[in-house]
N, C-alpha and C positions, 0 to 999 in steps of 0.2 A: 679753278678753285681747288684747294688742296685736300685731300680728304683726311679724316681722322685716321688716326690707326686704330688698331683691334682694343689694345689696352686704352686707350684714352676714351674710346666709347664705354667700353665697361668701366670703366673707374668713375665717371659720371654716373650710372643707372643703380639706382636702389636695387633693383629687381631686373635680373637676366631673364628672359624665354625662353629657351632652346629648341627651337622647331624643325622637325625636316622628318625624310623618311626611314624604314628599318633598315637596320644594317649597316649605319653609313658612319659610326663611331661618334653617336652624337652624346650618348651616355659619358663616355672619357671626355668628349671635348667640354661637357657640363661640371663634372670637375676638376677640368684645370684653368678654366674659369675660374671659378673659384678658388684652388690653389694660388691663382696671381692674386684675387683678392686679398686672401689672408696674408700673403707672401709683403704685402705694404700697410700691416698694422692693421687691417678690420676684422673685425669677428663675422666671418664668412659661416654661411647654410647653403650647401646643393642638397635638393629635394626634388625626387624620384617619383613620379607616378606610375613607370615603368612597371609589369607586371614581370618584364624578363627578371628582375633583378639581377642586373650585369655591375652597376655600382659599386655593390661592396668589391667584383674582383679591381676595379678600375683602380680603386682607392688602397687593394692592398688591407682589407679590414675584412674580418671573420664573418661577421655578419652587420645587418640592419636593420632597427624597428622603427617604429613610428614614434619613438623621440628621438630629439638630434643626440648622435654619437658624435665624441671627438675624434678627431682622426691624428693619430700620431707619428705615423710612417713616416712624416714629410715634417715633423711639425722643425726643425733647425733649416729651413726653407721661410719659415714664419715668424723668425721668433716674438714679433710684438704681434702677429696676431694669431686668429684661431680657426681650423675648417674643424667641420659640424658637416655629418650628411646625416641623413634620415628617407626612409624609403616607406611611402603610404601605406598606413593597413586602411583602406574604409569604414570596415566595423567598429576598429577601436576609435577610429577619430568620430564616427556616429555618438556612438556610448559619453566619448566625452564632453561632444557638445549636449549631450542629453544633460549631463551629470552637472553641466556648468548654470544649463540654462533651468532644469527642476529643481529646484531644493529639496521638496519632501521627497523621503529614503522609498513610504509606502509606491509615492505613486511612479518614483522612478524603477522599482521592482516590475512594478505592474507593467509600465513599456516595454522593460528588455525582457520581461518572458512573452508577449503580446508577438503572435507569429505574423502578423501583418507589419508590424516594425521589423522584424528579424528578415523578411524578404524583402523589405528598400532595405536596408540596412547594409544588406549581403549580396541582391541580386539584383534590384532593380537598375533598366539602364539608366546610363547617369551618373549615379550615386558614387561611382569611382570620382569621376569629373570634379561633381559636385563638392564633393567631401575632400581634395585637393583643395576647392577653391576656399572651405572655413576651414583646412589645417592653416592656407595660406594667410587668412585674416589674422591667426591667432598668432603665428609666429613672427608678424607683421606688427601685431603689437603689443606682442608682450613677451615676446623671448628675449629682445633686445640686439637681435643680428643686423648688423650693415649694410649687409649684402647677402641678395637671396638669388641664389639660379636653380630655375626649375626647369629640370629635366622631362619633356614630356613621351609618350608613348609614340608608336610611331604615324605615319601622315593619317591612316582610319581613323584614329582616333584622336589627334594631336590637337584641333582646335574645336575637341567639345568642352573642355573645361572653359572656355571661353562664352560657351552659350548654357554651360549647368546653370548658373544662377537663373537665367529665363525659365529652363525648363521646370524646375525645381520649384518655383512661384507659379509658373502655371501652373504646376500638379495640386499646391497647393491655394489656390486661387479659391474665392470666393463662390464661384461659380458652381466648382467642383465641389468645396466644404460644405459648402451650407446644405447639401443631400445626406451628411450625416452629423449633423449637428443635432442636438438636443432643443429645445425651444426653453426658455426657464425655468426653471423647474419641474422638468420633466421626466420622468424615470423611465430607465433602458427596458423595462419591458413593453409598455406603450408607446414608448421613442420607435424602437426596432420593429413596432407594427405598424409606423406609421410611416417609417424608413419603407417598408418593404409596399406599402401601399400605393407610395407614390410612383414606385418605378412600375409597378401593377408585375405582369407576367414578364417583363421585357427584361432591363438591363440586370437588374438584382436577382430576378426568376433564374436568367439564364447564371450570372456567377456562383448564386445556392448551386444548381445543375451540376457545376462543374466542379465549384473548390469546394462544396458543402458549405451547411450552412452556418456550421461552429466559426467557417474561415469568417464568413460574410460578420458574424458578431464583432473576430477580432478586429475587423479592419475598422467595422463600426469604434468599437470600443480604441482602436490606436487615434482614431479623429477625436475623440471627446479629449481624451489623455492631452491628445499634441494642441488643444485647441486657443489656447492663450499664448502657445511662444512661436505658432507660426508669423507673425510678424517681425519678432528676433532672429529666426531662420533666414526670412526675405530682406533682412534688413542688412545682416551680414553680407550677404552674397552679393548687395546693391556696393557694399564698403569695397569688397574684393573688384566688383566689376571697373568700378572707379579707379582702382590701385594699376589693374592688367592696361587700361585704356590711358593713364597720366604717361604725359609725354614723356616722363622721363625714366620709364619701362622701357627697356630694351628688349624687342624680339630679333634674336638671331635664327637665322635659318642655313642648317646647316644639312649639304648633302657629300657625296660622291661628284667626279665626273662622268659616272657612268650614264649615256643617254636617259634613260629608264627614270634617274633616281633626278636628274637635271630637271626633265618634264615635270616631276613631283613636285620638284621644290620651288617652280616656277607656280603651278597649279595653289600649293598653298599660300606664295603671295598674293596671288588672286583673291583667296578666300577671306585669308588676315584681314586684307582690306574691305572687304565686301561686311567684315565684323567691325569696321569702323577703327581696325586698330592698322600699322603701320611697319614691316619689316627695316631696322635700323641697318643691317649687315648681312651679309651670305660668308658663311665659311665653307668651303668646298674641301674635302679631306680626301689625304690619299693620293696629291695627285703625286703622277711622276712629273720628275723635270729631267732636262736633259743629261745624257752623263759624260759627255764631252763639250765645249762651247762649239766646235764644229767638228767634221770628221776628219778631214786632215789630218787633226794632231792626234785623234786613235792610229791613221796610216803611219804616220812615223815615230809610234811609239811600237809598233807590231816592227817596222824595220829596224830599227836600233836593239828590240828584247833580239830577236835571230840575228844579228852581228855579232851580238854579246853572249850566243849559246858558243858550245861547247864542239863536240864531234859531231860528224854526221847524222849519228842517229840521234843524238838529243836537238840538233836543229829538228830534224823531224816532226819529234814530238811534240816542240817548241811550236811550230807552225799550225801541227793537227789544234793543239791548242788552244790558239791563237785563235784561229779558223772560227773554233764555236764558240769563245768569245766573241768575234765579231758579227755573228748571225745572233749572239742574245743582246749585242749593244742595237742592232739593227731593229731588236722587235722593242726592245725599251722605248726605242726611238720614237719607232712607229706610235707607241701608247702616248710618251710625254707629248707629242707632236698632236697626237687626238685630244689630249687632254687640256693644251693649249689653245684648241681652237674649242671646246668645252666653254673655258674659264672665259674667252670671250661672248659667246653666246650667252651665257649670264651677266658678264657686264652691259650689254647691250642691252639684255630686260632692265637690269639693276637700273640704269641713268648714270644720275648723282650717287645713288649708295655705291659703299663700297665692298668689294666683292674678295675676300682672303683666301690665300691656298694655305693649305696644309699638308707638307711632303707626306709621301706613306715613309711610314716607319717599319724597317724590315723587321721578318718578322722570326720566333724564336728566341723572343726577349721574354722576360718575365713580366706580370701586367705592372708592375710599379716602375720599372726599366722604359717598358714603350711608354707609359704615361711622361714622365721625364723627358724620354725623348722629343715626345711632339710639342711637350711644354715647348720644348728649345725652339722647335719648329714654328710655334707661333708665337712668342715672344724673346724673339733671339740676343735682343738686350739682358734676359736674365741668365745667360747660359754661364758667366763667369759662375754665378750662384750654383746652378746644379752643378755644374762642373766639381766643385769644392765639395759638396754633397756627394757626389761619386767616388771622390778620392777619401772618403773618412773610410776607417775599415771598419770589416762583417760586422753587425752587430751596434752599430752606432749609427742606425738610420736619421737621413736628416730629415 
């Protein structure tokens, strides 16, 4: 059976994944995803959960907030379409779903100074996760992008945004709410005696103890506040979980060949799957390939360069030179030669998927340079295009 290529899988998926561990150039390989997307007319989004913020260097762009930026470095690469990155803040995407889901000004005041919203908002775990997965709903349906590839954090944390929405409805579960709910008309100062009565000395005694008991009001008072849109909350994250799990989500998992990063990225198809979701591709980056087709023809390229030297002593030097090149072609070797039997050992987990290399891109290049480069690396049908793009001069990036 033949298998797809890289670009033909993505140009199918609504929504890219990009999974794997740190370090492994999964951030650049998430926007040039993207770039092929916009590069065939769609209005492309990569979006960053990433705390490093390595993105905006990837892109060549100053900076990145939590709306989508256009990206213009590349845009003569695109011209019928468009790349959009945006890199998560939590809080402000908190705020806005606040601001979408409240209407009254008074009581949406009241939440964001409310210090029990302000620590889920900022610190509670999750809430990173979480709040990717409703920037995700909303750019899903209603920014109008084609094509969304999310960048995610690296293997610790890479498929919790996959389980926030559970976690996030449990927190706020029925179970949990209704120990500070109000009963009908009931007022907070007989509410919060009655709050405090139930838990007696135990769970509420000890959090007074510790966060005081102004904290224990707030968090009271944030549950009255949030107490009608918790279902719009749960209900969202139910849309998103639906959206990451439809077959036609592409998760890519992308590593190294290095041992270490191999086990990883095998370890999270594991996971992916045990979430009831599905790894479409493994991209492996960096690898070397060989730099001769055999050694032979480096030996008779070393004896034709010293026929063709000069006097004595420049054969000499000809050879000394020679010499360490051939002990740096020998260790290259040794690496593409490890990294070949690498790329099979993940074919072997893989099956049927397919499993892509990605040459390393030497390095010394400017981050818009190596991006381009590896573009060509993984979809080397475009490289007339960047080619053309490299030859415009300074100042007329394409």
């Amino acid at each position: 059976m033949n298998q797809a290529s890289l670009a033909q899988l993505i140009d199918r998926a609504p929504l890219v994944v990009c999974l794997g561990p740190g370090g492994v150039g999964k951030t650049t390989l998430s926007a040039i995803i993207a770039l092929r997307q916009a590069a065939f007319g769609r209005r492309a989004l990569v979006l960053t959960i990433d705390p490093a913020r390595r993105l905006a260097d990837a892109l060549n762009v100053t900076g990145l907030t939590n709306d989508p930026v256009e990206v213009g470095s590349f845009r003569k690469l695109h011209p019928g379409g468009s790349l959009s990155a945006l890199m998560l803040d939590p809080t402000s995407t908190f705020d806005h779903m606040i601001s979408l889901l409240v209407a009254d000004p008074d009581r949406r005041a009241a939440l964001f100074s409310n210090r029990f919203y302000q620590h889920l908002s900022r610190s509670l775990s999750g809430t990173l996760e979480y709040m990717a997965v409703e920037r995700l709903h909303e750019l899903t349906a209603t920014a109008g992008f084609e094509r969304i590839v999310l960048d995610t954090p690296p293997t610790t944390n890479a498929l919790d945004f996959l389980e926030a929405p559970d976690r996030l409805a449990d927190f706020f579960s029925e179970k949990i709410t209704r120990w500070f709910m109000p009963s009908a008309g009931e007022q907070a100062p007989s509410w919060t005696a009655r709050l405090f009565s139930r838990a007696g000395s135990t769970a509420l005694g000890l959090l007074t103890r510790v966060a005081g008991e102004s904290f224990v009001e707030d968090t009271v008072g944030f549950f009255a506040a949030f107490a009608d849109i918790f279902g719009h909350v749960r209900s969202r994250g139910v849309a998103v979980g639906k959206l990451l799990r439809d077959p036609s989500t592409l998760f890519l998992i992308v590593c190294s060949p290095d041992s270490n990063r191999l086990a990883e990225a095998i370890e999270i198809d594991r996971r992916l799957a045990q979430a009831g979701c599905k790894a479409g591709a493994f991209v492996v980056n960096r690898v070397d390939e060989p730099f001769l087709p055999e050694p032979a023809d480096f030996e008779q390229a070393v004896e034709r360069t010293t026929l063709l030297s000069g006097a004595e002593g420049d054969s000499e030097r000809v050879r000394a030179f020679l010499d360490r090149l051939e002990k740096t072609r020998k260790v290259h070797e040794s690496a593409a030669a490890a990294h070949a039997r690498a790329l099979e050992e993940l074919r072997q987990h893989a099956r049927s998927r397919p499993v892509f290399a990605a040459p390393r891109v030497p390095g010394g290049q400017s981050p818009r340079a190596a991006l381009l480069a590896l573009y060509v690396g993984l979809f080397s049908e475009e490289a007339p295009r960047v080619e053309q793009a490299r030859e415009r001069r300074e100042g007329d990036s394409p």
